[in-house]
C-alpha positions as CSV (number, residue, x, y, z in Angstrom):
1,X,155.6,-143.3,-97.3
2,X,153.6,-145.4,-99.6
3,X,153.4,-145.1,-103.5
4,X,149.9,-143.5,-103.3
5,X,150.9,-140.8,-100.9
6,X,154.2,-139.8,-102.8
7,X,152.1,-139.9,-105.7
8,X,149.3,-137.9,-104.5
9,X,151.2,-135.3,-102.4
10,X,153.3,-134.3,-105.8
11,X,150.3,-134.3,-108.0
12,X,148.7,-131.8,-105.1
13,X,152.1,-129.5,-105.2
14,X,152.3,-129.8,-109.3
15,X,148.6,-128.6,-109.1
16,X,149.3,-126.0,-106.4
17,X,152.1,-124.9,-108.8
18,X,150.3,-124.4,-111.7
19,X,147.4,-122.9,-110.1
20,X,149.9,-120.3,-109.4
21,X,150.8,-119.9,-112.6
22,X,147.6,-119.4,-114.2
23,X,146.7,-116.8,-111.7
24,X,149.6,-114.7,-112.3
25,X,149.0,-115.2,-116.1
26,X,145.2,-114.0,-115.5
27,X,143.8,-117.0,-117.1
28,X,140.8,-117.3,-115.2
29,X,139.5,-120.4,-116.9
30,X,142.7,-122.2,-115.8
31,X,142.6,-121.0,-111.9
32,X,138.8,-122.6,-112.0
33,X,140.2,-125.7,-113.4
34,X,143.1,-125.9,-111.5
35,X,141.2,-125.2,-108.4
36,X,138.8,-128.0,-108.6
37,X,141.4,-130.0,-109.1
38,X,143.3,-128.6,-106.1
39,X,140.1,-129.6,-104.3
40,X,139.6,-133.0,-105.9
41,X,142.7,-134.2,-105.3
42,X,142.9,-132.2,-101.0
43,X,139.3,-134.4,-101.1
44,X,141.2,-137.6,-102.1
45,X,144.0,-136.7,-99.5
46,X,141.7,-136.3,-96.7
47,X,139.6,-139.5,-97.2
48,X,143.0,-141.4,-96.8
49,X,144.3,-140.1,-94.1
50,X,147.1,-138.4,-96.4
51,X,148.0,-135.1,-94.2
52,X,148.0,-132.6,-96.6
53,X,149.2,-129.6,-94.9
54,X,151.9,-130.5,-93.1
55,X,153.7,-131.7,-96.4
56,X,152.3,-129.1,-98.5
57,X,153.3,-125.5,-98.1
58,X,149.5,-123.5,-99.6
59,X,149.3,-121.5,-102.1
């Protein structure tokens, strides 16, 4: 696996995670940040053939 994917594929689980967290904090501003990112960055995946969901358990 290639430095971009490593890279990208944590960045998607740190988001993942922290989405998480702001919805169990009921920070609704957060989740709606965190979840464009979330999308940005499964966006990114997908246009370079990075599988996202076989390496990246949802949320």
């Amino acid at each position: 696996m290639d430095a971009f994917t490593t890279g990208l594929l944590q960045r998607i689980r740190t988001t993942q995670s922290d989405l998480r967290q702001a919805r169990e904090a009921g920070d609704d501003f957060l989740v709606e940040v965190e979840q464009a990112e979330l999308e940005d960055l499964q966006r990114l995946a997908a246009e370079h053939g990075v599988p996202v969901t076989a390496a990246v358990p949802a949320c």
